[in-house]
C-alpha positions, -999 to 999 in steps of 0.1 A, spaced: 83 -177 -63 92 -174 -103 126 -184 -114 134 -161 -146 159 -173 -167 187 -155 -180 176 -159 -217 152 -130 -216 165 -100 -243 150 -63 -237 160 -55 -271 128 -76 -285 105 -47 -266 117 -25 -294 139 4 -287 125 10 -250 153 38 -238 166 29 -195 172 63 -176 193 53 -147 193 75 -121 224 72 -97 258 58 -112 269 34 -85 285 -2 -85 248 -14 -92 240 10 -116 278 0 -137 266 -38 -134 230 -36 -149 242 -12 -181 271 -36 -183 252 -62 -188 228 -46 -210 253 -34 -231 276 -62 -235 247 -87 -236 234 -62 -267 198 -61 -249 200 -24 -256 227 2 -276 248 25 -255 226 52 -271 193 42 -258 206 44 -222 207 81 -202 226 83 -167 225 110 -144 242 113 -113 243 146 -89 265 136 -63 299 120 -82 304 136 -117 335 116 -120 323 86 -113 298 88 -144 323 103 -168 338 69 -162 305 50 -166 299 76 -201 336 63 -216 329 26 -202 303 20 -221 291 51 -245 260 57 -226 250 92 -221 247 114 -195 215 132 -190 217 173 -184 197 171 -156 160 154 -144 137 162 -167 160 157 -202 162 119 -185 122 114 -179 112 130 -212 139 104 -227 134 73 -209 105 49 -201 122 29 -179 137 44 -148 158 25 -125 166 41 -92 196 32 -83 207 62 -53 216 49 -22 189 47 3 194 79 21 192 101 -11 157 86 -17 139 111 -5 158 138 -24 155 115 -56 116 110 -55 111 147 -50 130 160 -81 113 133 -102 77 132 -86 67 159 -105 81 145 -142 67 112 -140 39 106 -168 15 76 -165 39 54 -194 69 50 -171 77 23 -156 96 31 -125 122 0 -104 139 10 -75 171 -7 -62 173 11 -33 175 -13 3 145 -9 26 127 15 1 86 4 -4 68 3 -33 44 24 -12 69 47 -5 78 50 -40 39 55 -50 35 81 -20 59 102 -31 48 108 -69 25 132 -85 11 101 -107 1 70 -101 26 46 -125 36 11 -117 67 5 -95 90 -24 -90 111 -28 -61 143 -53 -67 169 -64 -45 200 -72 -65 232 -87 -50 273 -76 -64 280 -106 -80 260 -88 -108 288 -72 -118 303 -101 -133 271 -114 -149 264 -142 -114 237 -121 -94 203 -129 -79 179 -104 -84 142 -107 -62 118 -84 -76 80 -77 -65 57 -53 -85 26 -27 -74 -13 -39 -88 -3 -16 -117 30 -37 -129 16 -53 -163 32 -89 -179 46 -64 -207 63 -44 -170 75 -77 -155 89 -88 -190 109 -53 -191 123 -55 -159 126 -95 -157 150 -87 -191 168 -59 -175 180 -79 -141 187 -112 -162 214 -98 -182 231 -101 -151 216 -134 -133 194 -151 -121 154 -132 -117 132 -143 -91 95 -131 -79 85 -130 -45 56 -108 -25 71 -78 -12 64 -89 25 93 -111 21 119 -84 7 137 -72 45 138 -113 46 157 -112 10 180 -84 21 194 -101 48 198 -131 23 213 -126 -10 216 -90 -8 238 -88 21 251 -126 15 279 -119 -2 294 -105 25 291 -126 43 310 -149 24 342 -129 21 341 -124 57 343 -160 65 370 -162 37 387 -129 56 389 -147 85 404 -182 67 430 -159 54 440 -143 88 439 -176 107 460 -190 76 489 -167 84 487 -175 118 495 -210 107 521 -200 92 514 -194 58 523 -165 37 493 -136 37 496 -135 -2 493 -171 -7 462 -174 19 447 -152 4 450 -166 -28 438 -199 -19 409 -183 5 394 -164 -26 400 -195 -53 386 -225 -24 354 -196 -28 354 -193 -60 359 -231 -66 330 -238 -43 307 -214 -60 317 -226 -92 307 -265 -82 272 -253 -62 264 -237 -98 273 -267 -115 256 -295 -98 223 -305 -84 231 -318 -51 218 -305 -21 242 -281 2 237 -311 29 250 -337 1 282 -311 -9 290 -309 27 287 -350 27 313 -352 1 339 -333 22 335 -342 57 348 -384 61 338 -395 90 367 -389 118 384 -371 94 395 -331 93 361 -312 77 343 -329 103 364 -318 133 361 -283 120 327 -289 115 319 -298 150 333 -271 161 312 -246 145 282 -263 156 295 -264 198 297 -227 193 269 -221 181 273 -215 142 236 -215 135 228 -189 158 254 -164 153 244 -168 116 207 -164 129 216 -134 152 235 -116 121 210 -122 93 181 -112 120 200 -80 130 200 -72 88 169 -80 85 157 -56 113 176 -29 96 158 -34 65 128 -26 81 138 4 98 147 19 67 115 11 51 98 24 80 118 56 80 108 62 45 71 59 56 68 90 64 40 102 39 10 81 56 21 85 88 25 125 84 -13 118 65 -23 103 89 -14 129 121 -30 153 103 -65 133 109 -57 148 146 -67 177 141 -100 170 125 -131 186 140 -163 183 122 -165 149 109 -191 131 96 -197 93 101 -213 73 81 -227 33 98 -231 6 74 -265 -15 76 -242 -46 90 -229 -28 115 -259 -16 128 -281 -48 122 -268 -85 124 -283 -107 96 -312 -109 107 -321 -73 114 -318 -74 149 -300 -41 161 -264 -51 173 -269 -27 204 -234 -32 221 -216 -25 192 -238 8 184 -233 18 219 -196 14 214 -194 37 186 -217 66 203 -197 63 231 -167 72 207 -188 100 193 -193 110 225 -154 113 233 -150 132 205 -175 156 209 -165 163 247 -129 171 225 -144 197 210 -155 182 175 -185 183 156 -199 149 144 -229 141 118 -238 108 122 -256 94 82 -271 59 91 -282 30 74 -301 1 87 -341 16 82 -351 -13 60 -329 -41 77 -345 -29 111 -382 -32 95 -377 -62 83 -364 -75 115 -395 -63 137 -418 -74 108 -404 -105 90 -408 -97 54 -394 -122 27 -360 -110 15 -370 -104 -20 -399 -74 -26 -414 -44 -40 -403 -9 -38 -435 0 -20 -431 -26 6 -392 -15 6 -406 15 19 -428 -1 46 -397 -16 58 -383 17 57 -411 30 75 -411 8 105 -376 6 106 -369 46 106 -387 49 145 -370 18 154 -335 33 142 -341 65 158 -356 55 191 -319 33 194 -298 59 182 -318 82 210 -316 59 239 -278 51 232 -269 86 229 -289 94 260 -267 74 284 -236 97 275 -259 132 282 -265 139 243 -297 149 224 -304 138 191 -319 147 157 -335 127 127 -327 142 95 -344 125 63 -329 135 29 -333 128 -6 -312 133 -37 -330 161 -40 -330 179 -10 -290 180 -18 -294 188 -58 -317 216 -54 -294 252 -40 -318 266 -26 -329 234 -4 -294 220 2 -283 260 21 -316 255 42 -302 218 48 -268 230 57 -284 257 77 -303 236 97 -273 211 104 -253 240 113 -275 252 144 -278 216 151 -246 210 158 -241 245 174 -260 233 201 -243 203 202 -271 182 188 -261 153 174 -275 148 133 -283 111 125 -291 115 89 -309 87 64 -324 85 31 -360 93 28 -366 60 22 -403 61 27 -409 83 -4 -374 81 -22 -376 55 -53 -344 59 -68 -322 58 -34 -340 26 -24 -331 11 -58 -298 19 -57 -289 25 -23 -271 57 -14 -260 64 16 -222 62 13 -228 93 -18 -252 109 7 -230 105 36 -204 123 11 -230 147 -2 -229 160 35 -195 161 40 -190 186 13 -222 206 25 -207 205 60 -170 211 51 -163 192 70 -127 179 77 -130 142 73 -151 116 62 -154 82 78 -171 53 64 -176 27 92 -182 -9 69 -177 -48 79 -141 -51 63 -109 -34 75 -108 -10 47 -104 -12 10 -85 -47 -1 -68 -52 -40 -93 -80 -43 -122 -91 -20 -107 -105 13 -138 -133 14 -130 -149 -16 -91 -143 -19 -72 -156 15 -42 -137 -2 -65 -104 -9 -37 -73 3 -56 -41 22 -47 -9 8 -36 12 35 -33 51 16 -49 58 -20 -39 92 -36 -63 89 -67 -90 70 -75 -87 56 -108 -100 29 -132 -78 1 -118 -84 13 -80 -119 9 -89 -114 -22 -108 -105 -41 -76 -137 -30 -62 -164 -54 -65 -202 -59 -57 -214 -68 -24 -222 -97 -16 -248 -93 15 -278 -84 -7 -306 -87 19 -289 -61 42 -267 -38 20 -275 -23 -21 -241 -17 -33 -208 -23 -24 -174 -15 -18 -172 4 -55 -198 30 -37 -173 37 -15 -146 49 -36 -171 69 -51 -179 85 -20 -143 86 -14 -137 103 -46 -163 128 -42 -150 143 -14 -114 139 -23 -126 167 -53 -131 191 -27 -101 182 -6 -120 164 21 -100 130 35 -116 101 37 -112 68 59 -129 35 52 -129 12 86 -145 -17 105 -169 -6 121 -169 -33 149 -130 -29 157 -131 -14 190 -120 25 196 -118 26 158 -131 64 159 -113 67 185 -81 53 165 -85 69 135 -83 103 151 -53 98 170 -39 92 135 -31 53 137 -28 30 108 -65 21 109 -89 9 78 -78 26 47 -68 63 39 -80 83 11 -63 115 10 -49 138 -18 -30 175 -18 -54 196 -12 -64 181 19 -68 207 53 -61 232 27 -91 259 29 -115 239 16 -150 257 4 -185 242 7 -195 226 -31 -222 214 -54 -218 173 -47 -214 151 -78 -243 120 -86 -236 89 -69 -247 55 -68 -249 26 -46 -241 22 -5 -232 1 20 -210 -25 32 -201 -57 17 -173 -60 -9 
C-alpha cells in the first residue's frame, strides 16, 4: 500500500482540463477541492450531468465550472474523465462515451463495484483506467481515497489522479483484488459511524435527555474523537486504554458489547457490504461472459498442442494427457463440430526415441523431425482409434499457405477431410522446412489454418493458464489476463521469450501474434493449459477458462483470407 500525501498540486501538470461526468455529492467534493485548493481554475473543469439539471446549475454557480452541451463537447475538452454516475447508470455512461474515448485520456471511475475490466470492456480504445473508492468526508477536505490502476496507468496517470483525490484527503494504493474489501471499509464506514452515534442519541433521550441536546453532544463526542485519532499516534487499542479505568463506566459499556457479540455483528455487517460489492462488480461483467457464451456455438475449431504438452522434458509422449484431450475432441465432434488438430512435438519426440544432444544443426533438427513425425502420428492414430475416429497427417510449409493456388488445394483437401469426419493433425514440414525449424511456427501456422478454414475459433493449448501481465515463473504476483480486445505494443510488451528452449522455439509473444492474426479476420481466439482437465471441453461451454482474445467482428460473417507472416511457436513464456 502507498500513502499519498495531501501536498500533491494538479496545477503543476500544466493546464490538464477534468470532465466530470455525473454531478453528485462526490462529484461537488472533488471540484471543491480542486477549486478551492487552486489545483485547477473553474474554467478548466467541464460537468455534465443527464439525469438532474438542477443539481448542476447549482454545482455551475458554486464554483464557475462549466457545464458541458452534451458527451462529446466534454471528451474533445477534457483529458481527464472522472466517472462519477452512480453504479446502475454505468452501463448507460460507458456506452455514450465508448465511442469518444481517444488513446490520451485518462479515464477514473468512482463508481462502487465497477472493474477496471469492466471499464476497459466496454470502450472502443484501449486507454488507461483507474478505479477509486472515495468516502464523504471528502466533502470537507477529511476523505480516504484507495485507488488501483490498469497495466496502462503511467507514473505521470498516478501523479494526476493521486493530485485530484488529495485535494480532498488522504490517497492510498492498493491491488484491485482488495477494492469490495475497501468498500465495506472506508467507503461505507462512515455510516457506520453515525449509526452508532444515531443510536447514542435515541438511547440519550431515553435517559432523559433532551433530543436536541443528544444530538448535539452525539455528533461533537464524534467529531471530538475523530479530531484526537487524527491528531495522535496512539494505537486505537491505547485511545480506548485512556478511557476505559478499570471498574469504571467505559469498561462496563465495553463489556457489554463484547457479551453480545460486537465483533461479529460488525463482522456480519461489513461481510454482507462486502458481498454486495461484488455482486455489482459481477453484474457489470457481463461483456466476457456474453464473449464467452458465444464460444458455444462454435463449430469448426481448430486446436493447436504445444510441444510440452505433448512431450514431458524429456521427449517421452505424455500419453494420458493426449488421450484426455482426443477424448474431448472426440465429444465435440459427436456434438456436431469440426476440429483440426496442428501439432507440435516432431522434434522433441525424435529426440526422445534417439537421444540427441540438446544443442544441433538444422539438418539433424530435421532428423529429429523425421523420426519424431511417425512417432507423433502413430500416437495421435492409436489414441484417436479408441474413441472410433480415423486420422490424417497433414505436413505444411510457409509456403504451401503463401502460394493461392496451393493454399485453395490445401483448404480443399481439409475440407473433404473433415466432411468425412476425418480428423486433420497438421505439422510443419519439418523435414525439408529451414525457416520454420529456425523459428518455430506452429502457433502462426495453427492461425494460418484457422483463417483458411474459417473457422470459428482458435484454441492454443500451452503449459500456462493463459496470457499473464508478466511471466507467472518468475513473478509470484504475475496477474492472468482473462479477455484482450486489441493486441497492442504494451499487450505485447508483457510477453516474453520462452524459457524451455530444448522443447519449444518461441514463446508466449508468438501467441499473440497468432492471436492477432486471426482477430484481423474476426476469428476468436483462446489461449489455455493444455493439461487442465475438460479444458476443451470448458472453453466451449463458455467458462472462464485460459485467456480470451476476442474483438467486434467476431461470429460476424467472417470470409476465408490471405494469412499475415508470423514468427515463432510454442509454449513457454
Amino acid at each position: 500500500m502507498n500513502d499519498v500525501g495531501v501536498g500533491n498540486n494538479i496545477a503543476a501538470n500544466n493546464g490538464v482540463r477534468i470532465g466530470f461526468i455525473g454531478a453528485g455529492n462526490m462529484a461537488a467534493a472533488l471540484i471543491k477541492g480542486l477549486v478551492s485548493g487552486n489545483s485547477l481554475r473553474d474554467s478548466e473543469i467541464r460537468v455534465i450531468n443527464k439525469n438532474n439539471r438542477e443539481r448542476l446549475a447549482r454545482l455551475c454557480r458554486a464554483y464557475g465550472v462549466r457545464a458541458a452541451k452534451d458527451y462529446r463537447e466534454l471528451m474533445e475538452a477534457s483529458q481527464v474523465i472522472i466517472l462519477a454516475a452512480k453504479p446502475d447508470q454505468m452501463p448507460e455512461v460507458l456506452d455514450a462515451v465508448s465511442n469518444l474515448v481517444t488513446e490520451d485520456h485518462l479515464i477514473i471511475s468512482v463508481a462502487a463495484g465497477i472493474t477496471i475490466k469492466s471499464i476497459e470492456d466496454s470502450l472502443a480504445k484501449e486507454v488507461p483506467v483507474i478505479r477509486a473508492m472515495p468516502n464523504t468526508p471528502a466533502q470537507v477536505g477529511e476523505g480516504v481515497s484507495v485507488l488501483c490502476g490498469s497495466h496502462r496507468v503511467t507514473g505521470k496517470h498516478k501523479g494526476l489522479a493521486e493530485a485530484v483525490f488529495a485535494s480532498v484527503g488522504k490517497v492510498f494504493w492498493l491491488d484491485e483484488i482488495y477494492m469490495d474489501a475497501v468498500t465495506a471499509l472506508s467507503g461505507s464506514g462512515p455510516a457506520y459511524f453515525y449509526r452508532l452515534a444515531q443510536e447514542m442519541t435515541e438511547v440519550a433521550v431515553e435517559m432523559g435527555l433532551e433530543r436536541r441536546l443528544s444530538e448535539q453532544l452525539s455528533r461533537q463526542t464524534l467529531i471530538g474523537a475523530g479530531c484526537l485519532l487524527k491528531s495522535t499516534g496512539l494505537t486505537l487499542k491505547e485511545l480506548i486504554d485512556q478511557i476505559a479505568s478499570p471498574n469504571g463506566t467505559t469498561e462496563a459499556a465495553l463489556r457489554v458489547f463484547e457479551s453480545n457479540g460486537l465483533g461479529l455483528l460488525v463482522e456480519e455487517a461489513m461481510g454482507k457490504a462486502l458481498r454486495r460489492s461484488e455482486e455489482i462488480s459481477a453484474a457489470y461483467s457481463e461483456y466476457e461472459t456474453r464473449k464467452r457464451a458465444a464460444l458455444t456455438r462454435a463449430r469448426r475449431i481448430v486446436v493447436k498442442i504445444g510441444s510440452s504438452t505433448v512431450t514431458d522434458a524429456n521427449g517421452t509422449f505424455n500419453e494420458e494427457l493426449l488421450r484426455g484431450i482426443v477424448e474431448q475432441v472426440s465429444t465435440l465432434m459427436a456434438e456436431g463440430r469440426e476440429v483440426v488438430v496442428v501439432s507440435s512435438g516432431a522434434m522433441a519426440a525424435g529426440r526422445g526415441r534417439i537421444g540427441r544432444e540438446k544443442t544441433v544443426s538444422i539438418t539433424e533438427k530435421q532428423v529429429l523431425a523425421a523420426v519424431g513425425q511417425g512417432l507423433l502420428m502413430r500416437s495421435y492414430e492409436t489414441l484417436f482409434e479408441e474413441f472410433g475416429l480415423t486420422v490424417g497427417q497433414v505436413l505444411l510449409t510457409r509456403d504451401d499457405l503463401g502460394s493461392p493456388k496451393r493454399s485453395a488445394l490445401c483448404r480443399d483437401t481439409l475440407e473433404a477431410m473433415l466432411k468425412r469426419r476425418i480428423v486433420p493433425i497438421i505439422n510443419e514440414n519439418d523435414t525439408v522446412a529451414v525457416e520454420e525449424i529456425r523459428f518455430g511456427d506452429n502457433d502462426t501456422l495453427s492461425a494460418r489454418v484457422a483463417v483458411l478454414l474459417n473457422a470459428d475459433l482458435l484454441v492454443l493449448l500451452t503449459d500456462t493458464e493463459g496470457f499473464y501481465d508478466k511471466d507467472p515463473r518468475v513473478h509470484p504476483d504475475a496477474r492472468l489476463i482473462t479477455t484482450v480486445k486489441t493486441i497492442d505494443p504494451s499487450i505485447l510488451a508483457m510477453a516474453q521469450g520462452t524459457r524451455n528452449v530444448d522443447i519449444a522455439t518461441g514463446g508466449m509473444i508468438t501467441k499473440l501474434w497468432a492471436a492477432n492474426m486471426v482477430l484481423q479476420h474476426g476469428v476468436p481466439a483462446v489461449i489455455a493449459n493444455g493439461s487442465r482437465p475438460g479444458v476443451l471441453k470448458s472453453i466451449l461451454e463458455g467458462r472462464m477458462i485460459g485467456t480470451l482474445f476476442v474483438g467486434d467482428k467476431a461470429f460476424q460473417g467472417r470470409k476465408p483470407g490471405k494469412a499475415a507472416s508470423g514468427g515463432e511457436s510454442h509454449d513457454s513464456y
